[in-house]
C-alpha positions in Angstrom: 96.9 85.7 108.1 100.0 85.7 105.8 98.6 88.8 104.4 97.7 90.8 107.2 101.8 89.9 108.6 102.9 91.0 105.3 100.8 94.1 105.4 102.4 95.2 108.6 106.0 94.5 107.8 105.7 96.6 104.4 104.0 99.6 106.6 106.7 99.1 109.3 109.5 99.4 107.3 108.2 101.8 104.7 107.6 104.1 107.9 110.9 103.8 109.8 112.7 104.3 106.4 110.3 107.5 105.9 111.7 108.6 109.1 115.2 108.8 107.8 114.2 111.7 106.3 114.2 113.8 109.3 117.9 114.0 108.4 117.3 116.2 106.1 115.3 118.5 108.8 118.6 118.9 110.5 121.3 118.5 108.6 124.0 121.4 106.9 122.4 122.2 103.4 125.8 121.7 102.4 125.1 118.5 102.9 121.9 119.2 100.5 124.5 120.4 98.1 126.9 117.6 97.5 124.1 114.9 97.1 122.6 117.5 94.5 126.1 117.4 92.8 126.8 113.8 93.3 123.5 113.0 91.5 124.4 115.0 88.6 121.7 117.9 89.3 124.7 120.2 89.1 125.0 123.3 91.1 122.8 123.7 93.9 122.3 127.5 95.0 121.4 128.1 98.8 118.1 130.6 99.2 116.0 130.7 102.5 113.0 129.5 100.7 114.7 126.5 99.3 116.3 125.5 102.7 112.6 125.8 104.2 111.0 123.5 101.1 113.4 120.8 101.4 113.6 120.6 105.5 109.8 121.3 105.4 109.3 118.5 102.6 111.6 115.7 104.4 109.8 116.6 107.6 106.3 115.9 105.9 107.8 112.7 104.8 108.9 111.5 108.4 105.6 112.7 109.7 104.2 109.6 107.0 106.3 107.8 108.0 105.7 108.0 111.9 101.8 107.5 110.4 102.7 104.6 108.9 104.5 102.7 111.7 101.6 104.3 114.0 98.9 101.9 111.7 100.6 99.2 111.6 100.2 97.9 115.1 96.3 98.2 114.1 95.9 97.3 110.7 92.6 95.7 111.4 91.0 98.8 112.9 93.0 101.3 110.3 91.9 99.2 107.0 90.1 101.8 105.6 92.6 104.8 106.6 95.2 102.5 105.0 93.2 101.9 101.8 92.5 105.9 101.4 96.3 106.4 101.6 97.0 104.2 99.0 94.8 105.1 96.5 96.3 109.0 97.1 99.5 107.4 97.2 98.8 106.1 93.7 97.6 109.6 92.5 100.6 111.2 94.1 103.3 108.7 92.2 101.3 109.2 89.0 101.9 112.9 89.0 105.0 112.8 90.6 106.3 110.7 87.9 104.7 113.2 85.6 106.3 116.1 87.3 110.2 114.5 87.0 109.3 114.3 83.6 108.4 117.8 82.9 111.3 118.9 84.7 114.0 116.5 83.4 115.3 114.5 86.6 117.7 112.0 85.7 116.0 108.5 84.2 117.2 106.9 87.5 114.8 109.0 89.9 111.8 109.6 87.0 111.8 105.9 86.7 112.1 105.1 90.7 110.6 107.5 92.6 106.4 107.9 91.4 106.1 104.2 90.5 107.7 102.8 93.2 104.9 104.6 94.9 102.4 103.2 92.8 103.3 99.9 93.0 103.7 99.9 96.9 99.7 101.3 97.1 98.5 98.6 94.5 100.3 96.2 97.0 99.2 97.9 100.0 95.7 97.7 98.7 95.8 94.0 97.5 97.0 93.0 100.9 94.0 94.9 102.7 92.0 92.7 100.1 93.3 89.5 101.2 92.7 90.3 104.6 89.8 87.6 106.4 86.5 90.2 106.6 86.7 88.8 110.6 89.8 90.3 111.2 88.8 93.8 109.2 85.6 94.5 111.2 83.9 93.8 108.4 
């Protein structure tokens, strides 16, 4: 049982911090701007298309998020769902990783950002492991 607990406290609060990103849906892209700068990007030109990416992209991410606070008051009956979005979640941080490298993001984010990913579906995917077969419907 220790597992399947743990399991829905990492999909609870990787889904309501997800959902922070609808911040980004709404807020001034000037605000968009000054993070930019503050992370050493430097300047950070406004274009309609860009505006729509990044509002678009952070609503994508809240969407996940809601998904994953959604599961995790079922994690029993979602088991498989969960497992299939880890294993895209590894194949997303290991070309996201190789996509801040191509374009140069600072060490901090390359570093963070796709393998953080990875390593919270490898744990996501143990945990479903260690879950009793009773309790998975198996």
């Amino acid at each position: 049982m220790a597992a399947r607990r743990l399991l829905v406290w990492l999909l609870r609060v990787t889904g309501a911090t997800m959902m922070w990103a609808l911040v980004f849906v709404f807020c001034p892209f000037g605000w968009m701007q000054g993070i930019h700068g503050r992370l050493g990007m430097g300047e950070l030109g406004y274009t309609p298309l860009l505006s729509y990416l990044i509002r678009t992209l952070s609503a994508l991410y809240a969407t996940f998020g809601a998904l994953c606070l959604f599961i995790s008051f079922d994690v029993d009956r979602y088991r498989h769902l969960i497992l299939f979005l880890a294993w895209l979640g590894i194949l997303s941080g290991i070309g996201v990783t190789a996509l801040d490298a191509l374009l140069r993001f600072p060490l901090f984010w390359s570093a963070t950002e796709g393998p953080f990913t990875i390593a919270l579906s490898l744990t996501l995917i143990a945990l479903v492991a260690r879950m009793p077969a009773e309790a998975a419907g198996a």
